[in-house]
C-alpha positions in Angstrom: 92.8 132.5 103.2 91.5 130.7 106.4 88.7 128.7 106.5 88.3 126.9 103.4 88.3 130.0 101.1 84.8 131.0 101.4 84.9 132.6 97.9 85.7 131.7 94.5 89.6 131.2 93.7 89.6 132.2 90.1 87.4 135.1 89.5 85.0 135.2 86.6 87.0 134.9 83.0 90.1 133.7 84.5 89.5 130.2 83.3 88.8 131.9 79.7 92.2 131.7 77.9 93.2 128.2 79.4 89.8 126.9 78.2 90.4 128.7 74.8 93.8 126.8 74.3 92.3 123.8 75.1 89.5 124.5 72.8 91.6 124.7 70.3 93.4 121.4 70.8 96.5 122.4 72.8 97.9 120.1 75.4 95.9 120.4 79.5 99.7 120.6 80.6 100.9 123.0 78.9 97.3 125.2 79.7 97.7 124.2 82.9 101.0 125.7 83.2 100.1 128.8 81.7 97.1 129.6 83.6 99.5 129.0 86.9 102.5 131.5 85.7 99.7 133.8 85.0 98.3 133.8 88.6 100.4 136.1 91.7 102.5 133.3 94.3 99.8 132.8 96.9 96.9 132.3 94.7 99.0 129.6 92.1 99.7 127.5 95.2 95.8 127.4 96.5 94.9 126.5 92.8 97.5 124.0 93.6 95.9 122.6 96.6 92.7 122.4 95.2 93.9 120.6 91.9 95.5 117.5 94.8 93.9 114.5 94.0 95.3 113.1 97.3 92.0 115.5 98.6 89.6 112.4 97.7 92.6 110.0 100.1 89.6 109.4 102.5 87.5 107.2 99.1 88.4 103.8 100.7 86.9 104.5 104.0 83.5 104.6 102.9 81.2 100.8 102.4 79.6 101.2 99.0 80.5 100.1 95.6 81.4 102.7 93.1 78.6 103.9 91.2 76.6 107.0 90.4 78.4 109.5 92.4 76.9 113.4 92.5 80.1 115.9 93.4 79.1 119.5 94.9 81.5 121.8 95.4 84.6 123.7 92.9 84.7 121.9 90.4 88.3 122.2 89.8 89.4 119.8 93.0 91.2 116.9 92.6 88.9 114.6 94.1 86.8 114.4 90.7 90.2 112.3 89.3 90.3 110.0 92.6 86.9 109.5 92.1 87.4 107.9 88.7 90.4 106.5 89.0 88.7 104.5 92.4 85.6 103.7 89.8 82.9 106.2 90.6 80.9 107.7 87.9 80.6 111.1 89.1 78.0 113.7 88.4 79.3 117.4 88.6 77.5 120.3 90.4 79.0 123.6 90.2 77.5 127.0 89.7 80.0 128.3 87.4 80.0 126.8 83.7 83.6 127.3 83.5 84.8 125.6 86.5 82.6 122.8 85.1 84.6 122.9 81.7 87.5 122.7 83.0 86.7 119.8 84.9 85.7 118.1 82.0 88.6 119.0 79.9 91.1 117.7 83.1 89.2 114.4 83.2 89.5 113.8 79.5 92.9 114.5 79.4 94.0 112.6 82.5 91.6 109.6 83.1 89.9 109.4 79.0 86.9 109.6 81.4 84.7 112.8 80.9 82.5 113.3 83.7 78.2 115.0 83.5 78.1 118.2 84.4 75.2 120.2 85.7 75.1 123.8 86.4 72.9 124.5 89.2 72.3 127.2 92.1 72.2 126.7 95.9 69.1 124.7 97.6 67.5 122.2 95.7 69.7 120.5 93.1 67.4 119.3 89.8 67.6 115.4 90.5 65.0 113.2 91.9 65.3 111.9 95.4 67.5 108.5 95.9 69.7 109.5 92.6 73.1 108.6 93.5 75.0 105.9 95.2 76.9 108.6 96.9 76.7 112.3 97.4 80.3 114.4 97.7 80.2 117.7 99.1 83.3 119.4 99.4 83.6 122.5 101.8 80.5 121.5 103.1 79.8 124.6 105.6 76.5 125.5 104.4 77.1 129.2 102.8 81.0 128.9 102.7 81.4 126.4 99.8 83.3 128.2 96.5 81.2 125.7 94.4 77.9 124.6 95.3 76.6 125.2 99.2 74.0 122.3 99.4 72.2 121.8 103.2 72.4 118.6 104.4 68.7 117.7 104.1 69.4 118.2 100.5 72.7 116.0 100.2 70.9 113.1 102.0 67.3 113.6 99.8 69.8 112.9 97.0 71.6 109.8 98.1 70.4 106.2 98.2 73.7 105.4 99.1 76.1 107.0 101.4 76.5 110.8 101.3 80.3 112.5 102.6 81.0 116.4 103.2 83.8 117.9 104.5 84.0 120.6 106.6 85.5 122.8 108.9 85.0 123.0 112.6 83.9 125.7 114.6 86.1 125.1 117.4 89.3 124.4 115.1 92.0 125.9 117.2 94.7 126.2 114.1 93.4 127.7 110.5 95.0 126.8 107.3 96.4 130.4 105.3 95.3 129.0 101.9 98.8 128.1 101.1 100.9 124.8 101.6 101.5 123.8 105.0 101.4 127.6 106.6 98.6 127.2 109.3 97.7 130.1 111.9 96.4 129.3 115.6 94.6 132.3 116.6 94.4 133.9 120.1 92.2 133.1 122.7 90.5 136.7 121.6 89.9 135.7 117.8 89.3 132.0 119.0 86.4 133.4 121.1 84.8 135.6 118.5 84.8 132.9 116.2 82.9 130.7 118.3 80.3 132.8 119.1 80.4 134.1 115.9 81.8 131.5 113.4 82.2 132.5 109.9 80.8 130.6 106.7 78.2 129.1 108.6 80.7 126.8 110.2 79.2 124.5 112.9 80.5 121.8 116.0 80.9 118.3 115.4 78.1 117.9 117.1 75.7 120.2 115.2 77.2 118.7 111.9 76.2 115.3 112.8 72.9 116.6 113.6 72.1 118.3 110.6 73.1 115.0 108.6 70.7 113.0 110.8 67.9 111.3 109.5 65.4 108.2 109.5 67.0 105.0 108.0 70.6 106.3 108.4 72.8 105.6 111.3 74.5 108.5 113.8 77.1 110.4 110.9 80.6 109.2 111.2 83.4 111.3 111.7 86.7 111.8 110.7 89.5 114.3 111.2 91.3 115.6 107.8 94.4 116.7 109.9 95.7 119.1 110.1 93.2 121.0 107.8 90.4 120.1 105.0 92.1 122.5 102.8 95.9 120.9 103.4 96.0 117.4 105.0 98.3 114.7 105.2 96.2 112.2 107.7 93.3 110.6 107.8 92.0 110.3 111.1 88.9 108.2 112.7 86.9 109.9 116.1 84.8 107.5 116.1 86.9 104.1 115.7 90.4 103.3 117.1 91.7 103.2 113.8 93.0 104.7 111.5 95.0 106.7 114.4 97.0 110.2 114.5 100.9 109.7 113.5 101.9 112.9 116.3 105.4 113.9 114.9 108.4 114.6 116.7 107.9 118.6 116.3 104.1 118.1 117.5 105.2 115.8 120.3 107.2 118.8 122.0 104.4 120.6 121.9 102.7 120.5 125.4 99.5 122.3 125.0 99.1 119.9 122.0 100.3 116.6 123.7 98.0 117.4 126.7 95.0 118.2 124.8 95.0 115.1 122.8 95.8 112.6 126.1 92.5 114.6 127.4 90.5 113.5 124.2 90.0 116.8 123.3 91.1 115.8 119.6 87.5 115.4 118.2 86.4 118.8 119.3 89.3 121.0 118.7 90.5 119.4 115.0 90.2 122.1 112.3 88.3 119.8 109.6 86.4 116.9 109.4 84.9 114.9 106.3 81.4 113.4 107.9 79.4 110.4 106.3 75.6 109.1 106.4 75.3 106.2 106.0 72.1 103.9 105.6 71.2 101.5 108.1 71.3 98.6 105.7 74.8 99.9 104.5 76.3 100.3 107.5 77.0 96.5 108.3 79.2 96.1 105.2 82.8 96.7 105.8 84.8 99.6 104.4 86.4 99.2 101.0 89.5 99.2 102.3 88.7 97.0 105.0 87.5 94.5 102.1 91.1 94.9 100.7 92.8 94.8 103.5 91.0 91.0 104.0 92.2 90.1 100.7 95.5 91.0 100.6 96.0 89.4 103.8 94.0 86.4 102.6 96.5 86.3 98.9 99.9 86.5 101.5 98.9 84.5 103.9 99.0 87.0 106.4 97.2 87.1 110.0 94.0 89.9 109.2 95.1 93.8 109.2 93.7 97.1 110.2 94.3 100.3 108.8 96.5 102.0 111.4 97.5 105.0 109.6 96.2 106.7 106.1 98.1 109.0 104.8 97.5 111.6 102.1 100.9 112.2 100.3 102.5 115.0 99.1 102.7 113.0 95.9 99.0 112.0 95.4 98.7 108.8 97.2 96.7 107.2 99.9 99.9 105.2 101.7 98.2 102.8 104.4 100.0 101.7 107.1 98.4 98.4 108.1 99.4 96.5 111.7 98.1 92.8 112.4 94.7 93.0 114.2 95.9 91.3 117.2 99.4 91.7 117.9 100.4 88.8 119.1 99.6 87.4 115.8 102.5 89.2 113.8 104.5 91.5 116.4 106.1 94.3 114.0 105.0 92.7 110.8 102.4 95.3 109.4 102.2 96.5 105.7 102.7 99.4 103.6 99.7 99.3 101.0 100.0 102.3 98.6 97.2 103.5 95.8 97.7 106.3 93.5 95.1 108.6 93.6 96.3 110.3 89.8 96.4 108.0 87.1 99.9 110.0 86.2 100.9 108.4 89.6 100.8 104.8 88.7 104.0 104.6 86.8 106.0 105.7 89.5 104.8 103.8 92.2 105.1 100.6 89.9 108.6 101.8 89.2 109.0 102.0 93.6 107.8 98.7 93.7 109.8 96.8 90.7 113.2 98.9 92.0 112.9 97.2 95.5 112.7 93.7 93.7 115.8 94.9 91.8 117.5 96.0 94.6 116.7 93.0 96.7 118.5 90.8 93.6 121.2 92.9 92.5 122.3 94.7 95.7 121.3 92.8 98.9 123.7 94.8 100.7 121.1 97.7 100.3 118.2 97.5 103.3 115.1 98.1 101.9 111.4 96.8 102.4 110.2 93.8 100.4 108.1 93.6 97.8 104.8 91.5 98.5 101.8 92.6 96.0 100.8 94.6 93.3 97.7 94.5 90.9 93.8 94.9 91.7 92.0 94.3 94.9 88.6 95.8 95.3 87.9 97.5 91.8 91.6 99.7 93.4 95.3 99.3 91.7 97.5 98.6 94.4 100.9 98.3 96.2 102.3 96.5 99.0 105.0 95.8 100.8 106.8 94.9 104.1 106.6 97.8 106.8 110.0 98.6 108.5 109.9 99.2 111.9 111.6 101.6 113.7 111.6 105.6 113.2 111.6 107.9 110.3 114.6 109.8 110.0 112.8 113.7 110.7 112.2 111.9 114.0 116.1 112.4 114.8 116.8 115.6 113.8 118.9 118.2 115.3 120.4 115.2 117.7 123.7 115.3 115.8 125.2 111.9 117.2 122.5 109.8 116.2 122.2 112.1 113.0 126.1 111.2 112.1 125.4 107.5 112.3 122.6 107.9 109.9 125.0 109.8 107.6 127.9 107.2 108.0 125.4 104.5 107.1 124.1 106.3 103.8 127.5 107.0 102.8 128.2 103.6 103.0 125.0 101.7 101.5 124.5 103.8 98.9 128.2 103.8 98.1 127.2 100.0 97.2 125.1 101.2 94.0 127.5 101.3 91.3 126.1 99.9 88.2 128.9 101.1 85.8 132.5 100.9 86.4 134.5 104.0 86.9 135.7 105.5 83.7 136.6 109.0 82.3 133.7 111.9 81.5 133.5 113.0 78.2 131.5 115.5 76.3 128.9 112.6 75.1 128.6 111.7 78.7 128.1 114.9 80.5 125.4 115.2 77.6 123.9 112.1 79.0 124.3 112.6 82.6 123.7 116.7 82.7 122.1 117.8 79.2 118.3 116.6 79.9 118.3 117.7 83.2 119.3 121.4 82.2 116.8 120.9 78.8 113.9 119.8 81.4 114.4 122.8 83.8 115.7 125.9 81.9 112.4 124.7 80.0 109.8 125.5 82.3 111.6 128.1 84.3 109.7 130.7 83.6 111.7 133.7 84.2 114.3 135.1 80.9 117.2 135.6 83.8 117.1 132.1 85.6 117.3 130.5 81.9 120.3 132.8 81.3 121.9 131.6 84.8 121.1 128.2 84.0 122.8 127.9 80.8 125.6 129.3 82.8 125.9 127.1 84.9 125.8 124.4 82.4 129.0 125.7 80.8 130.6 126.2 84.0 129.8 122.1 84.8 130.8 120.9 81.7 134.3 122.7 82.1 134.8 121.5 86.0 133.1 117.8 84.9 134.9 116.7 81.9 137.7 114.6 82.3 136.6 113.3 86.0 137.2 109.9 87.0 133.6 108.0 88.2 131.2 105.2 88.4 127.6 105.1 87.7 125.2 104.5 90.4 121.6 103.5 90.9 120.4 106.6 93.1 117.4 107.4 94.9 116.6 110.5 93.0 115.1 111.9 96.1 116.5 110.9 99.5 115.3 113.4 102.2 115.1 112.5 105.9 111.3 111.1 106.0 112.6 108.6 103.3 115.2 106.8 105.8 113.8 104.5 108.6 116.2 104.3 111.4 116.8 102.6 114.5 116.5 104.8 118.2 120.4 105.1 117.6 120.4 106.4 114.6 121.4 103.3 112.3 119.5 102.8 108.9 117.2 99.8 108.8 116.1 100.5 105.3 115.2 103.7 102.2 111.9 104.0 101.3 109.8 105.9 98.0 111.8 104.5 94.7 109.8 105.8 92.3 112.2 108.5 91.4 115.0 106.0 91.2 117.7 106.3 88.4 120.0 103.9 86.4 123.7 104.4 85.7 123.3 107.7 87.2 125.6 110.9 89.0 127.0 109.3 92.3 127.6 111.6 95.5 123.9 113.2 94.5 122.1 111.2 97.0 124.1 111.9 99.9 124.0 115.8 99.6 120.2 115.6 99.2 120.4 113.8 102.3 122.3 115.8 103.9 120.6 119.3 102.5 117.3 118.3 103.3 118.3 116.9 107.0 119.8 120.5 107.7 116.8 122.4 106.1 114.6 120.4 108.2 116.5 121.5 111.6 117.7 125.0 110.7 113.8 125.8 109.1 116.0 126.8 106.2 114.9 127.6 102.4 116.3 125.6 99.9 118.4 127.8 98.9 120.7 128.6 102.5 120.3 124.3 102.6 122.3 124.4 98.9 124.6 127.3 100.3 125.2 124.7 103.6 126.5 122.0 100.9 128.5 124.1 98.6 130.8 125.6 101.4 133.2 123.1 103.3 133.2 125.6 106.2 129.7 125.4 106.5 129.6 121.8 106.8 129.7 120.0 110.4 132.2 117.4 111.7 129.9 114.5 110.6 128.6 115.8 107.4 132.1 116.2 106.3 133.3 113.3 107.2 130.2 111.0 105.3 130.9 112.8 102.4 134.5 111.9 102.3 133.9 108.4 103.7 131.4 107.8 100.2 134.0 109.9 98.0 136.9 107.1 99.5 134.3 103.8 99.2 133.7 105.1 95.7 137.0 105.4 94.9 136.3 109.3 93.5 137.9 112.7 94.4 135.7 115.0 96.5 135.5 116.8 93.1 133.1 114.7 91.7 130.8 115.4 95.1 131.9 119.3 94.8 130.5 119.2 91.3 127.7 117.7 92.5 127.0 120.2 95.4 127.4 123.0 92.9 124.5 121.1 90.3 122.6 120.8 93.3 119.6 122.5 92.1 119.1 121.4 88.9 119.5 118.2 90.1 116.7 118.5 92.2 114.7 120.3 90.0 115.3 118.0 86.9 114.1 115.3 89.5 110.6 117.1 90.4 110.0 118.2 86.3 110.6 114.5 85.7 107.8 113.2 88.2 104.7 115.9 88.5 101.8 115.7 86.2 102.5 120.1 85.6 105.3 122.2 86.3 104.9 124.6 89.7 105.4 128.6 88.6 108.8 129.5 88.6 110.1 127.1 91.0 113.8 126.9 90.5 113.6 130.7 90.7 111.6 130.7 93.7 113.4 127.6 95.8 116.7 128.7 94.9 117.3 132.8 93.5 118.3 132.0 90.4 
């Protein structure tokens, strides 16, 4: 669905049963989950996009103080959480009561918070003028929003603080299909048609920042939420230099693309934007996040920072890349300040942050950035720590020879884990190592034949397992390519994201993760041919074989212990993802990998 899905995702009565169970005392989780395996593929994952708190990743960008905060728009988004968790007392507008339960109900369960609600129709919402420190309206195109279409003169009557909207442009020149990271750039045919006849009420920046005009408020701000409002992973500013557009290597070879932005054509063209009004007398404070920034930089000791990337993660969190204002002051020496946007995400990036002081003690052989900060800075829980320089791994794919020496270096610094000696599998170990992860995922697979094939496979492990010779190790629990920084030769200058880090865990596992995702990311694979690339030595290239083998010798382990591995492949993965999301996604194992 393009365009912000200009109607309602659930119908009428589709909420009913979840909010029944819930009613009733059962767990949001397990609701949760229900209401998502009883929902077709394509519609699960939009309910999935909308449910991102990461939506709400722009929050430190605005200048007030968290306060009395009105929300318009579904109810069910995941910027409600992020605007508790960042300290906002929000007020709920939605013209369906059981959107508005649910949101309620989500709150509870996942902040302790519960949020007021107010069921209300388009036009004039029942509050007196200057109500709210800030107004929220999501899907702002005036007649497209699936909550609550509010026109601007009503969002600013509202606010005596700041009021934000999102929205999509007019002039966009890729759509998003409603479902995680599928986009569709239409011809020049549809392109035109949609100009001159935009649907949803869709308008230019231009005419946005018009219609948000008014006395005692300065020209709207703009941002980009790239590449679309309803699936972004950057932040972007149009009217400051910063925060900036990270153009990826795949984006980089694309000339039409390159070219437009070197002709500034970015503001007009970028599918979404979130806009802000902002009152005169408001408008000389700093940002919130510039106000952290200050004091973190203040607390280290540091020269002053900007914000040169934000980042909404996959996994929920604003991830700031900071670099010193001026340059000369701290050449290569920025930041990486990250803050959870779910308060289900704070435990693992506390756990990132105390594994890279671990590391940094127990195996300095192991590159990975330091430590510098974490606690509260502006009313937000926060981490930080050094940025490494050079490239991200995905930046290096498909150009084998620099891919090899990445390979050769993982094999060897992760081979440098061990926290147990080598020693003989029994049956009480493989139920250590193996049992929890099969328990966790035949659990919420969600189809009869994939638990049967599952508990399969577990016997067929336990037979090839037992009996094998092998250290422990600490491992990554998730290394993909984006989670490597590399020099432009392909040599690793440090692994990122430990929040999914194990103790006295399976060796070999990170590697083939490595490895799988690397050639999944060239091949545009499914995770299932990427699991078919490690499981076959005659699918394997020169360099992938040769890192395996390389870690099996350093680890002093028979390439059946890596074998085994390849083959547990992925319930390894899987048991790694059940471990770490705040809900289980529909049938996934069956989905990702046929079985």
């Amino acid at each position: 669905m393009s365009r912000g899905a200009a109607e309602s995702l659930l119908a009428e009565g589709e909420l009913d049963a979840c909010l029944a169970g819930l009613e009733a005392g059962r767990a949001f989780k397990e609701c949760l989950e229900e209401l998502l395996l009883g929902l077709e593929e394509e519609r699960a994952e939009r309910l999935m996009m909308l449910l991102r708190e990461a939506r709400g990743a722009w929050l430190p960008l605005l200048r007030g103080r968290p306060g009395r905060t009105l929300f318009c728009g579904d109810a069910l988004s995941g910027t409600v959480l992020a605007l508790i968790l960042a300290g906002h007392d929000p007020v709920l507008a939605d013209r369906r009561a059981d959107r508005l339960t649910f949101a309620r109900r989500r709150a509870a369960a996942l902040t302790e918070r519960t949020p007021d609600t107010v069921l209300a129709e388009a036009g004039r919402l029942p509050f007196a003028a200057n109500s709210f420190d800030l107004v929220v309206a999501e899907g702002g195109s005036p007649g497209a929003s699936a909550g609550l279409p509010a026109p601007p003169a009503e969002l600013v009557r509202l606010a005596r603080g700041e009021v934000l909207t999102t929205a999509d442009n007019r002039l966009g020149y890729k759509r998003s299909t409603g479902r995680r990271g599928h986009f569709t750039v239409p011809g020049p045919l549809r392109f035109l048609r949609e100009v001159v006849r935009p649907p949803g009420g869709e308008r230019t920046l231009g005419a946005y920042r018009r219609a948000l005009a008014a006395p005692g408020r300065t020209r709207p701000e703009a941002l980009a939420l790239y590449p679309h409002s309803a699936d972004f992973t950057h932040v972007v500013a149009i009217d400051e230099p910063w925060p900036k557009l990270h153009i990826g290597p795949k984006e980089r070879g694309n000339r039409w693309k390159t070219a437009a932005c070197s002709l500034g054509l970015f503001p007009w063209l970028t599918p979404s934007f979130a806009l802000s009004s902002t009152p005169v007398e408001l408008a000389r404070t700093p940002s919130r996040l510039v106000r952290l920034l200050d004091a973190l930089a203040e607390r280290l000791e540091a020269p002053p920072l900007i914000a040169e990337e934000i980042i909404a993660t996959r996994g929920n969190t604003a991830l700031v890349q900071t670099a010193a204002r001026d340059a000369s002051d701290s050449p290569g020496g920025g930041l990486t300040v990250r803050i959870p946007l779910g308060a289900h995400l704070r435990p693992m990036v506390a756990r990132h942050h105390e594994r890279l002081s671990m590391i940094g003690r127990e195996f300095p052989g192991m590159p990975v950035p330091e430590p510098l900060f974490v606690g509260e800075l502006e009313g937000l829980w926060v981490t930080c720590e050094r940025r490494l320089g050079g490239l991200t791994a995905p930046q290096i794919s498909g150009r084998h020879p620099l891919v090899a020496r990445m390979l050769a270096d993982a094999a060897a610094h992760l081979a440098g884990l061990v926290t147990r000696p080598p020693e003989r599998l029994d049956d009480e170990g493989f139920e250590e190592l193996m049992d929890w992860r099969f328990s966790i995922v035949s659990r919420h697979a969600g189809v009869a034949s994939t638990v049967a094939r599952l508990a399969r496979l577990r016997d067929e492990l336990r037979e090839r397992m037992v009996g094998l010779r092998f250290p422990r190790v600490l491992s990554h629990g998730d290394l993909r390519s984006k989670h490597v920084q590399v020099r432009p030769d392909g040599g690793v200058l440090g692994y990122l994201d430990w929040g999914t880090s194990r103790h006295d865990d399976l060796p070999g596992w990170d590697l083939l993760h490595l490895i799988a995702h690397e050639r999944k990311q060239e091949e545009g694979l499914c995770p299932a041919e990427a699991w078919e690339r490690i499981r076959r030595v005659d699918a394997l290239r020169d360099h992938e074989r040769a890192a395996l083998t390389d870690h099996a010798r350093r680890l002093g382990v028979g390439m059946e212990v890596l074998e085994a591995g390849a083959d547990a492949y992925p319930v390894l993965l899987a048991a790694m993802a059940e471990s770490h999301w705040d809900y289980s996604r529909p049938r996934w194992v069956h989905r990702q990998f046929g079985l």
